[in-house]
BAPAKOL-727516 format. One record per residue (C-alpha): z, y, x. Coordinates in Angstrom, 2 decimals. Layout:
// BAPAKOL-727516
{minu {Z,Y,X}},
...
// end
This chain:
// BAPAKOL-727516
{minu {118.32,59.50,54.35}},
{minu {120.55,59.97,57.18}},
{minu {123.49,63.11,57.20}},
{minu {121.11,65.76,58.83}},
{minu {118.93,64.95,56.30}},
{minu {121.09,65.19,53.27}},
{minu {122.75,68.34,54.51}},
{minu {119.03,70.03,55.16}},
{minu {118.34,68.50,51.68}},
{minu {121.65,70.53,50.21}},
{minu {121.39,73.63,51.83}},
{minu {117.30,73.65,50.15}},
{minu {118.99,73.31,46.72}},
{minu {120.70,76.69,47.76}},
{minu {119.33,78.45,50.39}},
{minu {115.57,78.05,48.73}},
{minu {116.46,80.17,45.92}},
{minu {116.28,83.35,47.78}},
{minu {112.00,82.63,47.81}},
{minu {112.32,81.95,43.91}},
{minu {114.45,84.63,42.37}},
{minu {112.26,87.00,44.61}},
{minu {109.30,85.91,42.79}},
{minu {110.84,85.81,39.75}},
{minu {112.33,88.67,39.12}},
{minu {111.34,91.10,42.13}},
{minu {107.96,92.41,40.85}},
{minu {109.90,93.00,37.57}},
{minu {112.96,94.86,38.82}},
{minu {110.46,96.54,41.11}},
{minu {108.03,97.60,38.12}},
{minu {111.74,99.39,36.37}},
{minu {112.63,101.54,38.98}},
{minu {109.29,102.60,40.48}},
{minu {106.86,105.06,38.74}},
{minu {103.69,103.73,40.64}},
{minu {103.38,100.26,38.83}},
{minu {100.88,99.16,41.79}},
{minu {103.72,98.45,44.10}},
{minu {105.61,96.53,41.79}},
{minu {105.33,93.65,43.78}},
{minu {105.45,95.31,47.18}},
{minu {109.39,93.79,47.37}},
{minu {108.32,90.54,46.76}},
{minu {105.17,91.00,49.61}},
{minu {107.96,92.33,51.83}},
{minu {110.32,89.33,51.60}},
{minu {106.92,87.67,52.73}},
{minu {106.44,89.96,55.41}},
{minu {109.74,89.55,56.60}},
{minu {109.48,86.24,57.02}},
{minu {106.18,86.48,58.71}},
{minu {107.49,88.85,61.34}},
{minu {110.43,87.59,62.43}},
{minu {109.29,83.35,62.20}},
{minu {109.15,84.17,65.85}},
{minu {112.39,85.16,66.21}},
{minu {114.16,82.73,64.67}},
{minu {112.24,80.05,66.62}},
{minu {113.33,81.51,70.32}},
{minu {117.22,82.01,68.80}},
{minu {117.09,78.58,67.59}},
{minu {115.48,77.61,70.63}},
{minu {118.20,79.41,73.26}},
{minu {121.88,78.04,70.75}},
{minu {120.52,75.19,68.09}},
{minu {119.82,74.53,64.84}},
{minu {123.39,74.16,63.27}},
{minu {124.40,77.75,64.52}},
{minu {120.84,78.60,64.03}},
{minu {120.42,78.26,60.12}},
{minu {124.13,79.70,59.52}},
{minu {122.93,82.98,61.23}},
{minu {119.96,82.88,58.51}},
{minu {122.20,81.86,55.77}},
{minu {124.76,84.68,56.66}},
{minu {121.93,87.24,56.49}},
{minu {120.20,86.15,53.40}},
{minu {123.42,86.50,51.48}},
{minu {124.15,90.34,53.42}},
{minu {120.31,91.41,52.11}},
{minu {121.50,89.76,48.57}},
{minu {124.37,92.43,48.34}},
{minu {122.12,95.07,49.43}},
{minu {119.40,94.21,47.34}},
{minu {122.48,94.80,44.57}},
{minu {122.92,98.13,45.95}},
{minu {119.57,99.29,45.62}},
{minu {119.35,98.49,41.83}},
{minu {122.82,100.38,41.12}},
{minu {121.23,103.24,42.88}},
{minu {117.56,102.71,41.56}},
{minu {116.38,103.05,44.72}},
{minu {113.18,101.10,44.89}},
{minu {112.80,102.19,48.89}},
{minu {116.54,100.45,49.56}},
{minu {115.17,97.74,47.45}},
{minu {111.81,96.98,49.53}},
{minu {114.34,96.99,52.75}},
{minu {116.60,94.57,51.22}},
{minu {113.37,92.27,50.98}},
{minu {111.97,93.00,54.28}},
{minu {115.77,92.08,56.00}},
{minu {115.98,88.92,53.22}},
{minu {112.82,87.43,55.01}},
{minu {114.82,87.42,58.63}},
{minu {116.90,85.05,56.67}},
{minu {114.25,83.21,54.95}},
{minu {112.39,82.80,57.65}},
{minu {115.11,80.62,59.18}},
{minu {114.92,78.24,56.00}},
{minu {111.54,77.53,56.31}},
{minu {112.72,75.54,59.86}},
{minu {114.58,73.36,57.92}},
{minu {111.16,71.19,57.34}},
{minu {110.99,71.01,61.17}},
{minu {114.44,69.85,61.72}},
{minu {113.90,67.31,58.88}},
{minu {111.07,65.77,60.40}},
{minu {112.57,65.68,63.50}},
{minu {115.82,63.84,62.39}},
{minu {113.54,60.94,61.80}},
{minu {110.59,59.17,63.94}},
{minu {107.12,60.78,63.69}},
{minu {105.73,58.46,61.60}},
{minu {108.50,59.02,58.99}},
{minu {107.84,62.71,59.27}},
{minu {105.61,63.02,55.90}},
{minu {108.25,61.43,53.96}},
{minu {111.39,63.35,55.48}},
{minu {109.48,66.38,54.75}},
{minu {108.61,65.29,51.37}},
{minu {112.63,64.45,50.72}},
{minu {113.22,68.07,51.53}},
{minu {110.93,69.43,49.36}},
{minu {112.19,67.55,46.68}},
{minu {115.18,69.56,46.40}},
{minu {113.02,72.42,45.45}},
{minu {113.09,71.16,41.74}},
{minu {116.75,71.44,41.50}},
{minu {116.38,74.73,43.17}},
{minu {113.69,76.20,41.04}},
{minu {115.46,75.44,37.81}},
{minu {119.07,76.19,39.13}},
{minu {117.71,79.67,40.33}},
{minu {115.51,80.77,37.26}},
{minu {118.05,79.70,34.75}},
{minu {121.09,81.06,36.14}},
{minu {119.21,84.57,37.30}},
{minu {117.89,84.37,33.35}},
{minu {121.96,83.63,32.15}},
{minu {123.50,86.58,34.56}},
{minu {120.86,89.03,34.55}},
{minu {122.94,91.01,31.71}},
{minu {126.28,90.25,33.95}},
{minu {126.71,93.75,34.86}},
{minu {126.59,95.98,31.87}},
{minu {123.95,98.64,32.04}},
{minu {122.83,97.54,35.30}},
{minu {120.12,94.67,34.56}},
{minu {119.48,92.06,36.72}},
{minu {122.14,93.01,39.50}},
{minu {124.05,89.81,38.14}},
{minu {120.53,87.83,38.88}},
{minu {120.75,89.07,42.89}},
{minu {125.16,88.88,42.71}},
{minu {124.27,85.28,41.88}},
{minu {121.66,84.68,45.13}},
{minu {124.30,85.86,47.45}},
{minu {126.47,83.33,46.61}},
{minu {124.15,80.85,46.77}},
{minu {122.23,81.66,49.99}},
{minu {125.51,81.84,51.47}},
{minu {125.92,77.98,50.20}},
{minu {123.97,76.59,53.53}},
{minu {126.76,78.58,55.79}},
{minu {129.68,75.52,54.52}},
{minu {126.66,72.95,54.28}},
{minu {125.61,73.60,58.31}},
{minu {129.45,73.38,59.80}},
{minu {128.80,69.26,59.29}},
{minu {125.31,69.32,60.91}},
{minu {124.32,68.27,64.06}},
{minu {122.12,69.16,66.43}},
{minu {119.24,66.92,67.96}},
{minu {117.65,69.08,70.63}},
{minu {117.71,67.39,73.72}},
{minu {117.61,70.59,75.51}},
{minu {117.43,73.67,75.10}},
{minu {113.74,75.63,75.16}},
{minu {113.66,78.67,77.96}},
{minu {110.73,80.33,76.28}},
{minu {110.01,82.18,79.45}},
{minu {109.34,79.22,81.91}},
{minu {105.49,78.59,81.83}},
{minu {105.78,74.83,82.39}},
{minu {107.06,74.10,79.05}},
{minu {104.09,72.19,77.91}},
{minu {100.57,73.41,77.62}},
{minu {98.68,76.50,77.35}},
{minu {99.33,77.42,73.67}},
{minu {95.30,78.52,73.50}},
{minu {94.97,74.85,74.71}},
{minu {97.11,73.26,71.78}},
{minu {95.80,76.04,68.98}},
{minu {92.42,75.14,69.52}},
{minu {92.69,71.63,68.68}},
{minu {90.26,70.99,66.23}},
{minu {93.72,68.96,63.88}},
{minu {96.06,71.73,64.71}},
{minu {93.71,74.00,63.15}},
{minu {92.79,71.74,60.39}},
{minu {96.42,71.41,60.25}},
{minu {97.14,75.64,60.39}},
{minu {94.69,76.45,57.91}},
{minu {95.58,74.02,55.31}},
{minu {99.16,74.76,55.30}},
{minu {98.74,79.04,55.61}},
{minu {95.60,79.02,52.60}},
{minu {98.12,76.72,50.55}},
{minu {100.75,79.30,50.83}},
{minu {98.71,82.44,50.88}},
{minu {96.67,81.10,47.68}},
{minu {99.77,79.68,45.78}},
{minu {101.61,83.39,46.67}},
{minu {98.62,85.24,45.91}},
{minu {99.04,83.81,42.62}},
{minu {102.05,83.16,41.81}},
{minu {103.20,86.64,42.56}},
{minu {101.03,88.08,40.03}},
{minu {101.57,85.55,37.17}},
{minu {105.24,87.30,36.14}},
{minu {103.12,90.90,35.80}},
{minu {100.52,89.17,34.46}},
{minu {101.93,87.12,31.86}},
{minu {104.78,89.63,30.87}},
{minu {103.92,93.07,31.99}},
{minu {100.05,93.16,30.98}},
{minu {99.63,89.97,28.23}},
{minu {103.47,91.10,27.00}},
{minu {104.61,87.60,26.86}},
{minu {108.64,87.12,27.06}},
{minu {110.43,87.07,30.32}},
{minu {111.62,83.56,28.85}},
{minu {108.16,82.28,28.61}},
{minu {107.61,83.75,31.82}},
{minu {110.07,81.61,33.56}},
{minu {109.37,78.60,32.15}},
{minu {105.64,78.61,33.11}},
{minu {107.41,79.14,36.75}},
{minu {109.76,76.49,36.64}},
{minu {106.57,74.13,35.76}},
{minu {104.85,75.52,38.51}},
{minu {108.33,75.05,40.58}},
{minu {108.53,71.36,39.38}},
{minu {105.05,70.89,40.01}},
{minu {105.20,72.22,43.66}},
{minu {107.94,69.49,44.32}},
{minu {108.15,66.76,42.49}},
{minu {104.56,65.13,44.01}},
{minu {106.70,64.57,47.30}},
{minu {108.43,61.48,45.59}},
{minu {105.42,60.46,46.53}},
{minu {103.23,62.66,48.59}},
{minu {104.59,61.00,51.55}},
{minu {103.55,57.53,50.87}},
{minu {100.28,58.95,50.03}},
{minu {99.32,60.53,53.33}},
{minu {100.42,57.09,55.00}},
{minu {97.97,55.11,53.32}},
{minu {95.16,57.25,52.49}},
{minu {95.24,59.52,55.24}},
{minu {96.06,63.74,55.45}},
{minu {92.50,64.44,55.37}},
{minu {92.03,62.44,51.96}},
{minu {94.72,64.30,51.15}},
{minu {94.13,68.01,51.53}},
{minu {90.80,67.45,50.04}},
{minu {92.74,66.47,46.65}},
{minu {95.12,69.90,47.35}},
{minu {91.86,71.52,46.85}},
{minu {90.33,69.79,43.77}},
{minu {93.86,70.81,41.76}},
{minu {93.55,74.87,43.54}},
{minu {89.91,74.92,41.89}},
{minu {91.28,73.52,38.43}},
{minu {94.05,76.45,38.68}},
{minu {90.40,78.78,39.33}},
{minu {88.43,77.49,36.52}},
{minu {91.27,77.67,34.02}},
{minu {91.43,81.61,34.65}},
{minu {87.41,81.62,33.03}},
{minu {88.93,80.87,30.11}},
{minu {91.34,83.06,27.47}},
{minu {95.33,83.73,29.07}},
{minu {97.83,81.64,26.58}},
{minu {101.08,80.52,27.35}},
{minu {99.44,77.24,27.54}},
{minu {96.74,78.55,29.94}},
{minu {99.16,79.77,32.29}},
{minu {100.86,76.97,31.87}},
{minu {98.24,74.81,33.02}},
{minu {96.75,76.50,35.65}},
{minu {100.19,76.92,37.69}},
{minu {100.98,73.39,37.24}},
{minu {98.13,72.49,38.95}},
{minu {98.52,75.24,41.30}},
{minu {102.06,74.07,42.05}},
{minu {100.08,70.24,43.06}},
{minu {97.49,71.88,45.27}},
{minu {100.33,73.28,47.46}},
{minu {102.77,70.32,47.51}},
{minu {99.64,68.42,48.53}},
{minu {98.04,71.02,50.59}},
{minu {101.04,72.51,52.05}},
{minu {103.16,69.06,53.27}},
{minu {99.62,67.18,54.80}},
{minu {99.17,70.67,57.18}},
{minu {102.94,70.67,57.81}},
{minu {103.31,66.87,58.59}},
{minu {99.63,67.54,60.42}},
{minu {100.95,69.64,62.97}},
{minu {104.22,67.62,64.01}},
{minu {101.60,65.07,65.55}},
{minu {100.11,68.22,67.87}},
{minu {102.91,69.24,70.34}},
{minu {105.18,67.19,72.26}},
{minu {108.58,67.84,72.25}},
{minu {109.34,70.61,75.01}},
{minu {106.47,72.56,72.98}},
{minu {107.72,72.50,69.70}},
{minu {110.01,75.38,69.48}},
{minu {106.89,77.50,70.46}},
{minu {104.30,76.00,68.45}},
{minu {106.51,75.98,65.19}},
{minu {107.16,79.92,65.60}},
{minu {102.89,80.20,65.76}},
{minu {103.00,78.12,63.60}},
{minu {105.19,79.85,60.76}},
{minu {104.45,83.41,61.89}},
{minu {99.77,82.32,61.20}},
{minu {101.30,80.65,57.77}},
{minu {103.82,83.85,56.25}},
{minu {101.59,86.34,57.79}},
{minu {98.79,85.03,55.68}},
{minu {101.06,84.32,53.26}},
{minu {102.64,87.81,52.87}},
{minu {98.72,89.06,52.70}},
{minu {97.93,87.44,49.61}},
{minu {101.81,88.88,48.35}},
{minu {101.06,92.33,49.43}},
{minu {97.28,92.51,47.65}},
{minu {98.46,90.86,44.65}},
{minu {99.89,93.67,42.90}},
{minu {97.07,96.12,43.75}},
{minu {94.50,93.62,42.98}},
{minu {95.96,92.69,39.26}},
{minu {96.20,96.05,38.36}},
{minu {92.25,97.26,39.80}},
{minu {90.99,94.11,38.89}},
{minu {91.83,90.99,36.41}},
{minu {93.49,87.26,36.86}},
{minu {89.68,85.63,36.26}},
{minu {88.78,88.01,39.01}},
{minu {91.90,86.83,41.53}},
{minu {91.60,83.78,41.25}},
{minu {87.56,83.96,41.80}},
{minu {88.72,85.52,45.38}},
{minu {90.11,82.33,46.25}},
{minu {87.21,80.25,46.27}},
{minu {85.78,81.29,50.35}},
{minu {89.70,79.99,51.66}},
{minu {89.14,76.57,49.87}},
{minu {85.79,76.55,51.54}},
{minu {87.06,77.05,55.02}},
{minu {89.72,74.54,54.41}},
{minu {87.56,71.62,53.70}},
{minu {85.16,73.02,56.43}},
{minu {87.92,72.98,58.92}},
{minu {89.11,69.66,57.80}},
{minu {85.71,67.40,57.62}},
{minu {85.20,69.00,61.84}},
{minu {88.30,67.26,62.83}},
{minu {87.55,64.06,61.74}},
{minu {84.05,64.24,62.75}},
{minu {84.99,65.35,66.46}},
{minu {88.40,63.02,65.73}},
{minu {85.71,59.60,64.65}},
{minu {83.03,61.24,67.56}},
{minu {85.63,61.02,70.12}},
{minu {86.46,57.66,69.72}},
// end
């Protein structure tokens, strides 16, 4: 650990429960002050969206003044959208709402660079297991944000839940204090309009490991969203489970996302991220083969445990995958494509969720998710058959 580090590591704790509260409670507070149930989750897809969109953006502003003044920008308008997000419940205005979301994933989408700047404060080869670090604070973040939104969402009487997003505001605006200490490494700034910074980006996005590396890490996230954005309707709008029971099997899923990078890192340096996102896979198709069965508590439970592994293993190899791609005058660029193919797909499989939950069933989504694990190992055994026919 080094201070960049432990400040990126701090401002996750905070900043990363603006992606959990969404999914948490979102689709619910959507489903109340909506009439047309199958846009429920449309908020939560937005906040995807958002971040897909604008992961471009926040790599050429981060590019043109830094990192540090970089992240408190995001930070500053995570907690705005927070207050408007407030707004929109007060006024039951499910249209305000959905903008809120949209705006909250300009912020967002400046969080998800904190895995970049993590690897970055350390040597390449320590990459996996800075990354992994960071991720760790997403168990402190998942159960800091799901209990506290549970404790405040009666905070405001007669207004439900505005406590919940009162609470996020403050804590998304956490990473502004955090950042003030944290310094930046860029060597120099990145003039995205000068053509000789690095390579063609067709030439680096066809390398047969970036897009081993691409599609890992943007199935992991679309699949896991897909998913995980329908389990709160699932479990406690259609199978009328509590919204207690509801969170916990989230916070599993939570834990389960993060706590495998204690040692996710040291796993990819011995065995290899190959060996690795093939594992990802085996626990995605466990999470698939538990939906044949009947939908308990325990069921749920189960399945987005293992769901939660697939990604941490999935999501971390891809991510720690593509740092070995691009050289350094090319990595603003290629983190932006980078972010913008991952949320886009990402914020597909939030957007269909909804609609495909209520046309269809949960055996039947996660049954949809069988071609993208395909494609992953497909994707993954080419590389290292051009990787072991090149050398």
């Amino acid at each position: 650990m080094n201070k960049n580090l432990s400040l990126l590591a701090l401002s996750q704790v905070f900043g990363f429960t603006a992606n959990i509260i969404t999914v948490f409670l979102s689709g619910i507070v959507g489903s109340q002050i909506t009439s047309i149930k199958s846009l429920s989750t449309l908020p939560t897809a937005l906040s995807v969206l958002g971040t897909a969109i604008f992961t471009i953006l926040a790599a050429k502003i981060m590019g043109k003044i830094g990192r540090k003044l970089g992240f408190i920008f995001g930070a500053l308008v995570s907690s705005a959208t927070c207050l408007l997000a407030v707004f929109a419940i007060v006024q039951q205005n499910f249209i305000l709402f959905c903008i809120s979301h949209l705006i909250l994933g300009l912020g967002i989408a400046f969080a998800h660079q904190y895995r970049f700047a993590a690897a970055e404060s350390v040597e390449k080869e320590k990459a996996p297991k800075a990354i992994s670090t960071l991720m760790l604070a997403g168990i402190v973040s998942s159960f800091l944000g799901i209990t506290l939104a549970n404790y405040t969402k009666n905070l405001i009487p007669d207004h439900l839940y505005v406590g919940s997003y009162l609470l996020l505001a403050v804590f998304t605006f956490m990473p502004v204090i955090f950042f003030i200490f944290y310094k930046n490494n860029e060597k120099t700034k990145i003039d995205f309009n000068n053509k000789h910074n690095g390579r063609k980006l067709s030439e680096i996005i066809f390398q047969p490991q970036f897009l081993q590396a691409i599609i890992a890490a943007a199935f992991a996230y679309a699949v896991m969203s897909f998913l995980m954005t329908a389990t709160p309707l699932s479990m406690h709008v259609m199978e009328k489970m509590s919204l207690e029971k509801t969170g916990i099997v989230l916070q599993f899923h939570l834990v389960a996302m993060f706590l495998p990078s204690l040692i996710t890192g040291h796993l990819i340096k011995k065995f290899g991220h190959s060996n690795i996102i093939y594992i990802g896979v085996f626990f995605y198709l466990v999470t698939i083969i538990l939906s044949l069965f009947e939908q308990t508590f325990t069921n749920y439970m189960v399945a987005l445990i293992f769901l939660g592994l697939g990604w941490n293993f999935l999501f971390i190899s891809g991510t720690s995958l593509v740092v070995l791609t691009y050289k350094e005058e090319e990595k603003f660029r290629v983190q932006g494509i980078n972010d913008l193919i991952v949320f886009s797909t990402m914020a597909l499989g939030s957007l269909s969720a909804g609609i495909l939950l209520s046309l269809t069933s949960w055996t039947t989504m996660n049954l949809i998710c069988i071609p993208f694990l395909v494609l992953i190992v497909y994707l993954t055994f080419r590389a290292d058959f051009l990787s072991k026919k090149l050398t």
